[in-house]
C-alpha positions in Angstrom: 0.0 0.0 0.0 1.7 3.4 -1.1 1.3 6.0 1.8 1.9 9.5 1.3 5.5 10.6 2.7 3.8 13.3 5.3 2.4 10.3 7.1 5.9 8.5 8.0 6.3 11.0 11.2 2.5 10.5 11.5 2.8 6.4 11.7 6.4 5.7 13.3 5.9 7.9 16.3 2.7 5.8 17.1 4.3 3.0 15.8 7.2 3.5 18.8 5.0 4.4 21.5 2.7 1.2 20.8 6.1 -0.8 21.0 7.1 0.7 24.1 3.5 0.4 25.5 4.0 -3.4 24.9 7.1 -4.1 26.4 6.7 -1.3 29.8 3.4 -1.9 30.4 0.5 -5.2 30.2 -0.5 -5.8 26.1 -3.9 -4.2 26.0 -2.5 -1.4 27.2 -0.8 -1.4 23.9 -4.0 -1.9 22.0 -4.8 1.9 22.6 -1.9 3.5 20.1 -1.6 0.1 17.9 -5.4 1.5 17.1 -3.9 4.7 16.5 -1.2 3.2 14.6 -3.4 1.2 12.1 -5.9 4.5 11.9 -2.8 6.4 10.6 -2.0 3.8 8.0 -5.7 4.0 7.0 -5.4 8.0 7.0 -2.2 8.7 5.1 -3.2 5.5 2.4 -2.2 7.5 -1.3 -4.0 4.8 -3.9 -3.5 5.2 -7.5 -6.3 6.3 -9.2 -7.6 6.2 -13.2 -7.1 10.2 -14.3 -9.9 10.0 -17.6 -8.7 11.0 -20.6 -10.1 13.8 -23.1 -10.1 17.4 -23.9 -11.6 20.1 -21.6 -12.4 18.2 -18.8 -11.8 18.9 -14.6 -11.2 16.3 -11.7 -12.3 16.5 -8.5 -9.0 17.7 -6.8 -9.6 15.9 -3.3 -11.9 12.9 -2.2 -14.9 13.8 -0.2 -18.2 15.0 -0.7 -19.5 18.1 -2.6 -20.9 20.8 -0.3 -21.3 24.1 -2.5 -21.8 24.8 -6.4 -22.0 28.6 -7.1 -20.6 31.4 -9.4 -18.8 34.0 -8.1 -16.9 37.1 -9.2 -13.4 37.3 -9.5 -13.5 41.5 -8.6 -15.2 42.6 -5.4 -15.0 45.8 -3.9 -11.7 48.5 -3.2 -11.3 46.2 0.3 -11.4 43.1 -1.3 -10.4 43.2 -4.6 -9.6 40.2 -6.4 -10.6 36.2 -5.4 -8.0 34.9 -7.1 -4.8 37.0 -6.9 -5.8 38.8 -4.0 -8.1 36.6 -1.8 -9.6 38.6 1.4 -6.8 38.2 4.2 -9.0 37.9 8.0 -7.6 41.1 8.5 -7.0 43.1 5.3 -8.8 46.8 6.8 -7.6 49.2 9.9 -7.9 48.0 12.8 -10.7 50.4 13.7 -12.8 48.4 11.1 -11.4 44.8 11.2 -14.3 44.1 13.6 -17.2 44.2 10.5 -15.1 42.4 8.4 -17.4 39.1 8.8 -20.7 41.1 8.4 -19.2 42.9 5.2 -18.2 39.3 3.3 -22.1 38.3 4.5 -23.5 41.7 2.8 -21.1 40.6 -0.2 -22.1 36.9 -0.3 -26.4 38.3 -0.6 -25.7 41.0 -2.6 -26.6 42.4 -6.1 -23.9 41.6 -8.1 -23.4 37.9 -6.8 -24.9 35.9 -8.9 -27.8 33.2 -7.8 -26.1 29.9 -6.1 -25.9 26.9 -8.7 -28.4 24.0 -6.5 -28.3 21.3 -9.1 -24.9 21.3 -10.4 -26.6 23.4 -13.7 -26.1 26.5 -15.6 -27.0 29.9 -14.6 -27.0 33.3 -16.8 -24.9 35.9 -15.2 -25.4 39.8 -16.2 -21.9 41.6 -15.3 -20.5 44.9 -15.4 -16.8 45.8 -17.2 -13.7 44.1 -15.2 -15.4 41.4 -13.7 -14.6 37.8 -14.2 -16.9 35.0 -13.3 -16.2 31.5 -12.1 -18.1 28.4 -10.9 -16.5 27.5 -7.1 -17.0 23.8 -6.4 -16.3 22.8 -2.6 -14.9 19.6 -1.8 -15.3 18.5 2.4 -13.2 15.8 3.2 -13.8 13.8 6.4 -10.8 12.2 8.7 -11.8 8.9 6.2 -11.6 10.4 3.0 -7.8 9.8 1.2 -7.0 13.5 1.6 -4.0 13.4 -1.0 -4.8 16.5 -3.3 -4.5 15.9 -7.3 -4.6 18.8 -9.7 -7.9 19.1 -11.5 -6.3 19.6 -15.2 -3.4 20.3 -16.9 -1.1 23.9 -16.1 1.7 25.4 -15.1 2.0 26.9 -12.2 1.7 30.6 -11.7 1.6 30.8 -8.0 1.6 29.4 -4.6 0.2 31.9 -1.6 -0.2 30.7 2.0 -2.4 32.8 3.6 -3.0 33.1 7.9 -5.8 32.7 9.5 -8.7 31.1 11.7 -9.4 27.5 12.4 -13.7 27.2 12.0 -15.3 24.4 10.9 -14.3 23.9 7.5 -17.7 22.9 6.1 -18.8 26.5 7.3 -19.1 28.9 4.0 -17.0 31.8 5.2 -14.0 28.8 6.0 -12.7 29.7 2.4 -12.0 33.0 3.6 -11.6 32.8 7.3 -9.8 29.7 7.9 -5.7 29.6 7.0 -5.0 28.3 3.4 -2.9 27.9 0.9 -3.9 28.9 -3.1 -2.5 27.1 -5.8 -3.2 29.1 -9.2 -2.8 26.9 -12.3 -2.0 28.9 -15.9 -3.9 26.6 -18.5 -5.5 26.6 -21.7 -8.7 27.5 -20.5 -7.4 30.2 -18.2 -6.6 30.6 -14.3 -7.6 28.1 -12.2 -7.4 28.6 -8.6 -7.1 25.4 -6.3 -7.6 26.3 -2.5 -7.0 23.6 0.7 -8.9 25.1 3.8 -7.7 24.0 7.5 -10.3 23.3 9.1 -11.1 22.6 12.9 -9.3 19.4 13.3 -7.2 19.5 10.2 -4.5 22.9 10.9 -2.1 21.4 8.6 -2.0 22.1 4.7 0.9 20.8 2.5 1.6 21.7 -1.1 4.4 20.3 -2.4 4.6 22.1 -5.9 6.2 25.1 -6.7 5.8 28.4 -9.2 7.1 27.4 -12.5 6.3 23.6 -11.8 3.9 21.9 -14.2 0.9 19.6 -13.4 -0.9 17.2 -15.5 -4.4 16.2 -14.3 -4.6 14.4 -11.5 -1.1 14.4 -10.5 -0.5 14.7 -6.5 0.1 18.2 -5.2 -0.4 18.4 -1.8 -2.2 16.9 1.2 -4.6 18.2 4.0 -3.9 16.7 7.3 -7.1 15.1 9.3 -9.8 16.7 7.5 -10.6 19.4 5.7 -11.9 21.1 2.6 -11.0 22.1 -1.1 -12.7 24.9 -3.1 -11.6 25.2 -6.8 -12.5 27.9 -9.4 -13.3 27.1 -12.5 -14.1 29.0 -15.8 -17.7 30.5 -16.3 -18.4 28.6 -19.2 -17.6 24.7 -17.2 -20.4 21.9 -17.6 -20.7 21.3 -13.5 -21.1 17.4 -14.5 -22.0 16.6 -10.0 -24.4 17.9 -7.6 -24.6 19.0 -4.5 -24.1 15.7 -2.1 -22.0 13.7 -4.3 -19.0 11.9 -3.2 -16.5 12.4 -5.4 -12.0 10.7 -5.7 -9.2 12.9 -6.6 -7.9 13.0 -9.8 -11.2 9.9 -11.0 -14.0 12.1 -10.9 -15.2 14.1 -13.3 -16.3 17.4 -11.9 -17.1 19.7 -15.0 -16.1 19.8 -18.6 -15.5 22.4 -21.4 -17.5 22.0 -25.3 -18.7 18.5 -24.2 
């Protein structure tokens, strides 16, 4: 079984302490971390997967289960002004207004110029003013039994990686994206930028991407990992085919999450 190389710390520190266990103490005591020992084989298993084949299609960059399908805008306001190359930092205004921060992304997330949420995994017609870019988000959660090796959803180069402070909420939550620490993977491709996203969340505080600017990707090659749980948002172009629905579970780099002209 191939294991991803974040989990050797992970598996031989529980490993030792269920040895020692064993041989200081009575045997079931040792049951306790050889439980945690087999969980973090489970946990950091990497299985190969079948990456499809074919023009203008997306993968699901993490396993897990879809929890949001919307469009949004790539330009915001003068505070926040880009999603992609500028995401809002949890503290990006004077302190004297830091405190309405969370009630001004909620005004943003209901207001006029954010187009309606896409329920069904369809298409939706979206009215925009000069300088604006749309995007269809797709949000990935991934539970502490979902393989949480991340896989890039097409082919790119890559244009940037950004690590970005922050909180540690529930990452199921719909502010998470913005709230919560993360680190942004944007992907120069054919069809455009595509931004990749791994939220920490509550239990997992612990992102890892392993690629670089200037590296290239093909789909559903390994990237990163999200450590105990967690969730992935990725943007991708206006125009996508959302091909899953809200509720579906979904494997790295196997499904198919949206496709171009097909």
């Amino acid at each position: 079984m191939k294991l991803a190389p974040e989990g050797y710390p992970f598996i031989t520190g529980s490993l030792t302490i269920t040895v020692i266990t064993g041989v200081l103490a009575k045997i079931w005591i040792a049951l306790i971390p050889l439980l945690l020992t087999i969980f973090m084989f489970y946990f950091f298993r990497d299985p190969e997967r079948e990456i499809p084949e074919g023009e203008g299609i997306f993968v699901s960059p993490a396993d897990g289960k879809i929890i949001l399908i919307k469009n949004v805008l790539e330009a915001m306001d003068a505070d926040f002004p880009s999603l992609l190359t500028n995401p809002p930092h949890p503290n990006p205004l004077p302190q004297g207004e830091r405190e309405n921060i969370g009630e001004r992304l909620t005004q943003w997330e209901r207001g006029l110029n954010n187009p309606p949420p896409l329920t069904g995994g369809g298409e939706g017609e979206i009215k925009l003013s000069s300088g604006q870019n749309e995007y269809i988000q797709v949000s990935i959660f991934m539970s502490p039994f979902n393989v949480h090796v991340n896989r890039a959803p097409c082919d790119g180069k890559i244009k940037s990686v950004q690590h970005n402070k922050g909180k540690f909420m529930a990452a199921y939550k719909g502010d998470a994206s913005f709230r919560n620490e993360n680190i942004e993977m944007t992907l120069d491709t054919k069809y455009g930028d595509i931004l990749v996203r791994q939220v920490a969340g509550y239990v997992a505080r612990r992102a890892v991407c392993r690629a670089n600017a200037g590296d290239s990707l093909r789909r559903g090659e390994r990237y990163g990992i999200i450590k105990f749980s967690s969730r992935l948002d990725v943007y991708l172009p206006k125009d996508t085919q959302i091909k899953v629905k809200l509720g579906d579970k979904v494997k790295a780099g196997e499904t198919i999450i949206g496709s171009l002209g097909r």
